[in-house]
GURO-218959 format. One line per 4 residues: their letters; for each residue x, y, z of C-alpha. Coordinates in steps of 0.02 Angstrom, whole numbers, always signed. Layout:
N
A) X/Y/Z | ...
END
This chain:
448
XXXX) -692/+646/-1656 | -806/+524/-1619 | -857/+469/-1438 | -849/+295/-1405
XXXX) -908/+197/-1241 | -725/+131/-1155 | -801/-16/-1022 | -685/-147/-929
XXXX) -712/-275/-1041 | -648/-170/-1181 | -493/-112/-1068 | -441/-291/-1017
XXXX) -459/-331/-1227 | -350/-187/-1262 | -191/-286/-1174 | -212/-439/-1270
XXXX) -85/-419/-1431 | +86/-345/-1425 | +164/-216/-1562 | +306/-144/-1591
XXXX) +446/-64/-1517 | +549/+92/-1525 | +397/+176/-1611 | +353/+332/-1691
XXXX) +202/+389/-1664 | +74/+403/-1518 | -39/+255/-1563 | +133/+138/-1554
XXXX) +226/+217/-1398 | +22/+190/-1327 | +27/-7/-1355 | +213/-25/-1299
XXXX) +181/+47/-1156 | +26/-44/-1111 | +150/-194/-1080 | +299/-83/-984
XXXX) +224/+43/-878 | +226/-24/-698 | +106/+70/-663 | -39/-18/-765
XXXX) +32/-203/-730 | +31/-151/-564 | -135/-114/-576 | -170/-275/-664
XXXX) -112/-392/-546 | -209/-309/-400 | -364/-364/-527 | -284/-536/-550
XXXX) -277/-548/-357 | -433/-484/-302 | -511/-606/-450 | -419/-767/-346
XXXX) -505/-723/-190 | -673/-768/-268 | -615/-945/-267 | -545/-915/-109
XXXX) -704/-864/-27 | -810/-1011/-131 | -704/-1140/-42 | -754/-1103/+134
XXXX) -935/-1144/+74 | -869/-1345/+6 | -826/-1500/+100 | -672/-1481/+202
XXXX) -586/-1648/+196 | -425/-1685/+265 | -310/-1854/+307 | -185/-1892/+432
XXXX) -40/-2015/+505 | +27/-2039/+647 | +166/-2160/+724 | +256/-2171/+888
XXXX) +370/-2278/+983 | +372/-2300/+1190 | +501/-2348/+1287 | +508/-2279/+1480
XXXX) +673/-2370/+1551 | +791/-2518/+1510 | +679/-2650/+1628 | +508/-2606/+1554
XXXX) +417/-2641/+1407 | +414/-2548/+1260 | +284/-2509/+1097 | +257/-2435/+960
XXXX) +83/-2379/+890 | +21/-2315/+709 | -147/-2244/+651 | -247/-2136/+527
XXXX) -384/-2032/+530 | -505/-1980/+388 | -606/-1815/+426 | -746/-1711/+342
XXXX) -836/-1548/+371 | -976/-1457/+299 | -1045/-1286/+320 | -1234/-1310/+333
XXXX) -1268/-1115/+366 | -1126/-973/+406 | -1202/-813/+360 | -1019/-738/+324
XXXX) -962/-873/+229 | -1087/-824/+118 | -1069/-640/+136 | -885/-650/+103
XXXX) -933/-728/-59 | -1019/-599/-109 | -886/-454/-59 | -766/-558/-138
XXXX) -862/-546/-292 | -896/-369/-299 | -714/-319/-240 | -661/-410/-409
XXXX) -782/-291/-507 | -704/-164/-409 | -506/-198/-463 | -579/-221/-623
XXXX) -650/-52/-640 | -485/+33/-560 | -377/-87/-688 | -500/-4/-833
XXXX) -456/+177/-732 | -286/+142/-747 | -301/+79/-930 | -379/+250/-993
XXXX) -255/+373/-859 | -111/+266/-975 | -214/+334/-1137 | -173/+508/-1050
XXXX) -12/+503/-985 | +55/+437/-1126 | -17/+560/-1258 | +19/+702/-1123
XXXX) +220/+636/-1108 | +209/+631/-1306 | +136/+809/-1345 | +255/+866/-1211
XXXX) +408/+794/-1309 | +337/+867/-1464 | +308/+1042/-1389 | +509/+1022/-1306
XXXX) +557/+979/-1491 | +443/+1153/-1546 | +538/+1276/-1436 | +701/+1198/-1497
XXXX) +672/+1232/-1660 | +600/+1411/-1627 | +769/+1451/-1538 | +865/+1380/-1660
XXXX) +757/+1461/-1814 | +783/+1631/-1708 | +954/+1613/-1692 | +1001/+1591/-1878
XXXX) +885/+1753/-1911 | +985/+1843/-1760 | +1155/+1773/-1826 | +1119/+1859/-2010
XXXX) +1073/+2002/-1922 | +1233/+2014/-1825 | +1318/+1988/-1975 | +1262/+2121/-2061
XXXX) +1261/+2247/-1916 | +1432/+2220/-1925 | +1447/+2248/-2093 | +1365/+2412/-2087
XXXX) +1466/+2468/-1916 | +1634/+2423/-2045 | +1565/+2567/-2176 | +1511/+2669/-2029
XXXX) +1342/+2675/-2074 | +1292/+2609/-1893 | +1350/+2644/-1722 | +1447/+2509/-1629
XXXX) +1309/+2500/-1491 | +1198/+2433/-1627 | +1323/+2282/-1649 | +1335/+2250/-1462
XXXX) +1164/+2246/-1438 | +1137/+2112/-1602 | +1312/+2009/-1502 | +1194/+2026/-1333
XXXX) +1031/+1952/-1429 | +1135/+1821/-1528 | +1206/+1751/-1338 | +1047/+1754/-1258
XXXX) +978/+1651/-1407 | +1140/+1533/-1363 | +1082/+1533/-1192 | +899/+1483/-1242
XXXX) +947/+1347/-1362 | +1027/+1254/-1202 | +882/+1270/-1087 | +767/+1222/-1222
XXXX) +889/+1061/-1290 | +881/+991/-1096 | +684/+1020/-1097 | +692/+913/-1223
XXXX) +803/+792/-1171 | +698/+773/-992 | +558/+760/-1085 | +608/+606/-1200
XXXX) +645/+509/-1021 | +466/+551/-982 | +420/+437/-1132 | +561/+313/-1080
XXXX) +484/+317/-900 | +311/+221/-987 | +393/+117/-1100 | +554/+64/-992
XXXX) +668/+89/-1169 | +719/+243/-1291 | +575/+321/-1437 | +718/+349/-1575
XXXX) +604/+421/-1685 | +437/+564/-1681 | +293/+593/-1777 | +269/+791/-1786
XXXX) +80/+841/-1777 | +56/+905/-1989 | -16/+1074/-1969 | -60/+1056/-2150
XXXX) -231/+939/-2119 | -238/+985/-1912 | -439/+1051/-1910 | -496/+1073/-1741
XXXX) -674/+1027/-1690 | -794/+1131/-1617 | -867/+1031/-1438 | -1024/+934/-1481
XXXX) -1157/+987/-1351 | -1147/+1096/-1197 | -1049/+1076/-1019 | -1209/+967/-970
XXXX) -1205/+865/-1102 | -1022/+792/-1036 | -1057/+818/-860 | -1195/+675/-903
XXXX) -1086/+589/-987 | -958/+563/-838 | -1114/+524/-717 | -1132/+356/-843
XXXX) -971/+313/-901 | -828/+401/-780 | -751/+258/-712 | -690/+318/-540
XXXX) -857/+387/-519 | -911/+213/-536 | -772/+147/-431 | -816/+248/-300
XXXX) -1016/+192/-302 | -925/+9/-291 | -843/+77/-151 | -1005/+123/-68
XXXX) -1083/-51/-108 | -947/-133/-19 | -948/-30/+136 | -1125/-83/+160
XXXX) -1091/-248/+131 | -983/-250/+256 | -1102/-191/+391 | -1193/-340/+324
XXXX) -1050/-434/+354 | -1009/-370/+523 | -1194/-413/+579 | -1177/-612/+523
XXXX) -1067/-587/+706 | -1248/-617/+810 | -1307/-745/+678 | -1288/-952/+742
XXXX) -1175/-1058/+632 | -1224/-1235/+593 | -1092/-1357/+543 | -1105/-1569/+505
XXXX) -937/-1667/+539 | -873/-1850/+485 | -748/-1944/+531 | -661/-2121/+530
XXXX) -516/-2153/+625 | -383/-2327/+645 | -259/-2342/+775 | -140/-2518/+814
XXXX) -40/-2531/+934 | +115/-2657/+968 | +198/-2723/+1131 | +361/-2816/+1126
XXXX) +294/-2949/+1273 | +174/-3070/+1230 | +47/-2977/+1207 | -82/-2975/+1095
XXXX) -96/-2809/+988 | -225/-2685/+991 | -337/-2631/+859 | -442/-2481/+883
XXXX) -559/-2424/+732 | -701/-2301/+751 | -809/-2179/+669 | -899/-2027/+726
XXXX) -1039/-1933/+626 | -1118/-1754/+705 | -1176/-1572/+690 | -1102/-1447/+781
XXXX) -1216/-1276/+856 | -1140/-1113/+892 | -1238/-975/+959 | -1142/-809/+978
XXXX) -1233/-767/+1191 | -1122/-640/+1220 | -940/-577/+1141 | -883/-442/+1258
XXXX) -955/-316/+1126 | -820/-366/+989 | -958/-403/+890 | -1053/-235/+911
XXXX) -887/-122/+884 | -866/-217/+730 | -1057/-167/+668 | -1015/+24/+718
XXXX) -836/+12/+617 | -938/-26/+462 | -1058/+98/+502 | -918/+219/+499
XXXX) -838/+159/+347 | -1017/+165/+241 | -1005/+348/+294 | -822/+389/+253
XXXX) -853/+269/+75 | -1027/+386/+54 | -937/+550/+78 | -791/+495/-41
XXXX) -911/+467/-177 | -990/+650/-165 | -821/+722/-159 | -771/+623/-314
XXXX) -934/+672/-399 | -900/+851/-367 | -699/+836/-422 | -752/+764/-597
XXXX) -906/+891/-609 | -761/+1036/-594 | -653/+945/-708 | -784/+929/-835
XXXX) -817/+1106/-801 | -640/+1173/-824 | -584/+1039/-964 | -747/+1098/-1077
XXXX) -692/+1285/-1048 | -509/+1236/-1105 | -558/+1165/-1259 | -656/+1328/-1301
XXXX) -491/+1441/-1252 | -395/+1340/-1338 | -502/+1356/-1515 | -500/+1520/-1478
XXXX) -305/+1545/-1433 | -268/+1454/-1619 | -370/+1583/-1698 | -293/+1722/-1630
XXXX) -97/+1636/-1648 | -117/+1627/-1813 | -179/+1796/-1843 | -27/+1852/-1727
XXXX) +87/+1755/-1835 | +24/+1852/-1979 | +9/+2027/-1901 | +218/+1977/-1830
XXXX) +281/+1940/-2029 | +217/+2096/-2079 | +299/+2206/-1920 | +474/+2108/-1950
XXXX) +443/+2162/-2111 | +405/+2323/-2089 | +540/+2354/-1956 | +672/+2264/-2053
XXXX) +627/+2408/-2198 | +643/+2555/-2087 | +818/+2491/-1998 | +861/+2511/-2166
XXXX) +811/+2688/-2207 | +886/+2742/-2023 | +694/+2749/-1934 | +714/+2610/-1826
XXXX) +864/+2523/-1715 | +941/+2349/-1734 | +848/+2319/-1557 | +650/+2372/-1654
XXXX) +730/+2218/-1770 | +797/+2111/-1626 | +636/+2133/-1529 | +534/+2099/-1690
XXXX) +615/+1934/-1735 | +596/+1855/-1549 | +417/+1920/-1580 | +388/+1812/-1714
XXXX) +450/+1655/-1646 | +387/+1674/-1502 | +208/+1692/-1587 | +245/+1542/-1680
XXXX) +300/+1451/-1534 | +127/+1488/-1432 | +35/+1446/-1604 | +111/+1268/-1607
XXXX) +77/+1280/-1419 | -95/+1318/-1440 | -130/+1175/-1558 | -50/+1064/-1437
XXXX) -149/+1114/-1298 | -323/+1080/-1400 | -269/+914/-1432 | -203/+874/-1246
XXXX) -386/+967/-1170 | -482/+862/-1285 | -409/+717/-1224 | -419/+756/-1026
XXXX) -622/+821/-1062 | -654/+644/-1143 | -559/+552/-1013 | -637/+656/-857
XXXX) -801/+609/-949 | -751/+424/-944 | -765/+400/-1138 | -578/+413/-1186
XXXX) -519/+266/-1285 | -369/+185/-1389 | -499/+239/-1556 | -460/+438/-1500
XXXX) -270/+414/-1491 | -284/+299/-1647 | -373/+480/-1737 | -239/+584/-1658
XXXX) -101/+475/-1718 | -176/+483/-1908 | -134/+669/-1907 | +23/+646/-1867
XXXX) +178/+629/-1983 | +353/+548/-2004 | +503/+674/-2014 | +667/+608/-2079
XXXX) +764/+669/-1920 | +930/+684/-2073 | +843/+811/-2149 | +890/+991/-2138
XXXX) +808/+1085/-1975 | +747/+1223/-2078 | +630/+1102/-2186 | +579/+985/-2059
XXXX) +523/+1141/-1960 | +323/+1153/-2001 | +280/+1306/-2057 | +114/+1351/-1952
END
């Protein structure tokens, strides 16, 4: 599969359009969900919001300008004079220099590169969780189908104990020991139908409605890859393009801008002020009213002398939370360096485990075989047959397993090395295929 580069720009483009609903395959329960998980439009309107503070933070650097009104009326007692006044005032006020004003700008800034990378985290742990709660549905539907293909084969062989115990070829043990298999395959078949079940609300859980129908992986073109280059090859790929590495460097940034910020405290602050103001005022003797107009026009000086330490404790905070930001980046380094570690390993176990399921699934036809030919002939019992049959399904269960697993490890190595995109589920989803869910079990059921 091919690796492809998945940076926030390309995240935020992915939930432009809209498709579909009630899909069937991963690519389409993918793009619903981009628009129904809470979890990712959560994550999107913490971007939104930590976007709006930018203008937020500009403003403090523009004009302030502001207008008021004011009116009043005066009246003490009955036997003195009353009046009644009205005026407006027009203000301004300009920042000249405020070394946090300015600072806050640029946290502001880099915060909103920060949601944005978290947002693009988000975006690609969606890619996962959705293709995890999908193979998860499809291995549910799997072990179904193996209980249910076991229980016809134990069923047949029940029956025909039974016919043998009527002729007396058999003894009646033999029949109560097929009865025991056959409920214990009943038994299975429930467990396995509510797997399923739980596993289809998963899916509902990302997309906030029902996936009527599956695409079943086709066994007939599946082809697993062989990894392309060595455990340091995608540990260097997650030290460029792992996103929560990336978000935790941001992180880092911030926490020493914020020491910055905390350090503008001791700075001066220089401000210019304007302003015109009118006030009249109106007696009800004969007297002449009074007009009052005036204008003022300054710069205002603050020097920080001394704060009581605030300002200091707020320097040594920062200090603190540099460290604590530093030390959360090495542990986050290390996390993803073991989970590139252990997610290249799984893809090679899991290569290997389909190789040797499939020669296990060979090796179990041929001892049902061969058992089911000596339980004729009297050499073996109807529990060498019994035990042989659960063999086999079981084999082919862990095969389909197996194949599931590769595709699901793939996935978490690419997304631990930050390069997991919609382009990998779009390759998955081509090797899946539509099965008319009508049809009968036994030839829906892939053959491995």
């Amino acid at each position: 599969m091919m690796i492809k580069r998945f940076s926030v720009a390309s995240i935020i483009a992915l939930t432009t359009f809209h498709s579909a609903v009630n899909a069937d395959n991963l690519l389409q329960v993918y793009q619903t969900a981009k628009f129904k998980d809470p979890v990712i439009l959560k994550s999107k309107a913490q971007y939104d919001l930590f976007r709006e503070k930018i203008s937020e933070a500009d403003a403090a650097l523009l004009p302030q300008i502001g207008f008021g009104l004011n009116a009043g009326y005066t009246k003490a007692s009955e036997d003195t004079a009353t009046n009644s006044n009205y005026g407006a005032n027009l203000s301004l006020s300009q920042s000249i220099y405020n070394g946090s004003y300015w600072q806050q700008l640029d946290i502001s800034e880099k915060q909103a590169t920060q949601y944005a990378t978290i947002y693009g985290y988000a975006a690609q742990t969606l890619l996962l969780r959705t293709s995890t709660a999908y193979f998860d549905v499809l291995r549910a539907d799997e072990a179904v189908k193996s209980v249910k293909a076991n229980k016809r084969a134990v069923e047949r062989q029940l029956e025909q104990t039974k016919q043998r115990f009527d002729v007396g070829l058999i003894a009646i043990t033999d029949v109560h020991e097929a009865q025991a298999e056959y409920d214990r395959t009943n038994a299975d078949l429930i467990s396995a139908e509510n797997t399923l079940a739980n596993s289809y609300y998963v899916l509902r859980e990302l997309t906030g409605e029902d996936v009527l129908n599956i695409s079943y992986l086709n066994t007939e073109t599946f082809d697993p890859e062989e990894l392309s280059g060595d455990v340091k090859f995608w540990r260097n790929k997650a030290l460029e393009h792992n996103l929560q590495l990336h978000e935790k460097r941001i992180s880092k940034e911030l926490a020493k801008m914020q020491i910055d910020l905390a350090e503008t405290g001791h700075l001066p602050t220089l401000d210019f002020t304007a302003g015109l103001g009118y006030n009249n005022t109106d007696y009800d003797i004969d007297a002449r009213d009074v007009d009052m107009s005036n204008g003022s026009v300054g710069i205002s000086l603050n020097v920080p002398l001394y704060t009581g330490g605030a300002i200091t404790s707020r320097v040594k905070q920062a200090q603190y939370g540099y460290v604590m930001a530093s030390e959360d980046l090495v542990q986050t380094f290390r996390s993803t360096e073991a989970q590139i570690n252990s997610g290249f390993n799984n893809v090679r176990a899991s290569l290997s485990s389909i190789n040797a399921y499939e020669q296990t699934v060979i090796s179990s036809k041929s001892a049902l075989e061969a058992t089911e030919a000596g339980f004729e002939v009297g050499t073996r019992t109807i529990v060498d047959v019994l035990d042989a049959t659960r063999s086999l399904y079981a084999s082919e269960n862990q095969l389909a397993n197996a194949r599931y697993d590769y595709i699901i490890n793939m996935l978490q190595l690419k997304y631990s090395a930050g390069t997991l995109s919609e382009e990998d589920i779009a390759l998955v989803s081509a090797g899946l295929v539509v099965v008319d869910p009508k049809a009968d079990p036994e030839e829906t059921t892939q053959t491995p």
